[in-house]
C-alpha positions as CSV (number, residue, x, y, z in Angstrom):
1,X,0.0,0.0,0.0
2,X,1.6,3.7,-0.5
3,X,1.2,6.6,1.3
4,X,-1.7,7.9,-0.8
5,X,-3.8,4.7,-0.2
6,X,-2.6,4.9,3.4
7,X,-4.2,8.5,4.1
8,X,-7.1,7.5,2.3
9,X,-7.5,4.0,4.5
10,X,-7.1,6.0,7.8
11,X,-10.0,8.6,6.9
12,X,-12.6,5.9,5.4
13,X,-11.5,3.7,8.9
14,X,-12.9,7.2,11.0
15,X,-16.5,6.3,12.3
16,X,-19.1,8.7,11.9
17,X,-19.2,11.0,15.4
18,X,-15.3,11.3,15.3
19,X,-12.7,13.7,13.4
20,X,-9.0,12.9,13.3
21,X,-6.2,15.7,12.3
22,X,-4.3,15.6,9.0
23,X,-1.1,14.9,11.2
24,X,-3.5,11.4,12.5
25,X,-4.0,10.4,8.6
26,X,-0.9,11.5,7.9
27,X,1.9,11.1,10.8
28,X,4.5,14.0,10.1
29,X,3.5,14.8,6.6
30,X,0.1,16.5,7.5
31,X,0.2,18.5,4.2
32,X,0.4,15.5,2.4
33,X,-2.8,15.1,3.5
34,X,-4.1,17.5,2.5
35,X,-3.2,17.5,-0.8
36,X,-4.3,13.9,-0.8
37,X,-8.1,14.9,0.2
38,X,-8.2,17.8,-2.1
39,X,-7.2,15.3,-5.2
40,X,-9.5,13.3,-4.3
41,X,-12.7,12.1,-6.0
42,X,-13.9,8.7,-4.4
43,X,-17.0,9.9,-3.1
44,X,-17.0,7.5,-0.4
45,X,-13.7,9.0,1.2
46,X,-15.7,10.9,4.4
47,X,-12.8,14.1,4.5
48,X,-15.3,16.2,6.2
49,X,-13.8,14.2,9.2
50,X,-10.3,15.3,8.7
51,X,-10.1,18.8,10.6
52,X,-7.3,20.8,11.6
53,X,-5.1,20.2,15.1
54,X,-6.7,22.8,16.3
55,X,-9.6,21.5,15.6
56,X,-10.4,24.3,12.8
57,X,-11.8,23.5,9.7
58,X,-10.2,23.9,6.1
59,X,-14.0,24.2,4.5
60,X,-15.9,25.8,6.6
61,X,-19.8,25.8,6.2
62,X,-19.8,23.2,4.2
63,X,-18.1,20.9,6.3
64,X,-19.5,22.0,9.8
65,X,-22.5,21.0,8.5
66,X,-21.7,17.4,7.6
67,X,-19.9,17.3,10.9
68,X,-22.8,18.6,13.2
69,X,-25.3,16.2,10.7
70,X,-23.1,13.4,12.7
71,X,-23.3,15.4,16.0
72,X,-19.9,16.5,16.3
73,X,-19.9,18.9,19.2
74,X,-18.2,22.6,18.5
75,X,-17.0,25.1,20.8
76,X,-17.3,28.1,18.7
77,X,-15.8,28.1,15.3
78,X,-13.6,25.0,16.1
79,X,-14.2,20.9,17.1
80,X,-14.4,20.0,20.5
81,X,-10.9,17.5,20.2
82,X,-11.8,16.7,23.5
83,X,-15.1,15.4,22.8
84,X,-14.7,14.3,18.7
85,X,-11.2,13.3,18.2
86,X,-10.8,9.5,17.5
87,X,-8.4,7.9,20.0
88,X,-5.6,6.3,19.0
């Protein structure tokens, strides 16, 4: 498996209710990710789940409302990682 199929694996394996960071998908490369999830067009690749560390999103309305359709908790703009974040 390469790293593209790797990134991919890790967000399709995140359950609905959780978010991981691009740096989870993608241990020390989380750009990669990133890059990965924009090219992207396997409709079946959930990376409304994949937020920032921060817990920020990268496409904002869009996104926050496929997360909050899976009852992701927010605490203002941002995930609640505390809450959402898939353990390891």
């Amino acid at each position: 498996m390469d790293r593209t199929e790797r990134v991919l694996e890790r967000v399709r394996n995140t359950p609905p209710g959780f978010v991981r960071t691009y740096g989870d998908v993608s241990p020390g490369a989380p750009r990669f990710a990133g890059s990965v999830l924009f090219a992207c067009t396997d409709a079946g690749v959930p990376w409304h789940r994949v937020v920032r560390a921060d817990g920020s999103l990268a496409k904002g309305r869009r996104q926050r409302r496929l997360l909050e359709a899976e009852g992701i908790p927010f605490r203002g703009e941002r995930v609640d990682m505390r809450a959402a974040r898939l353990p390891d």
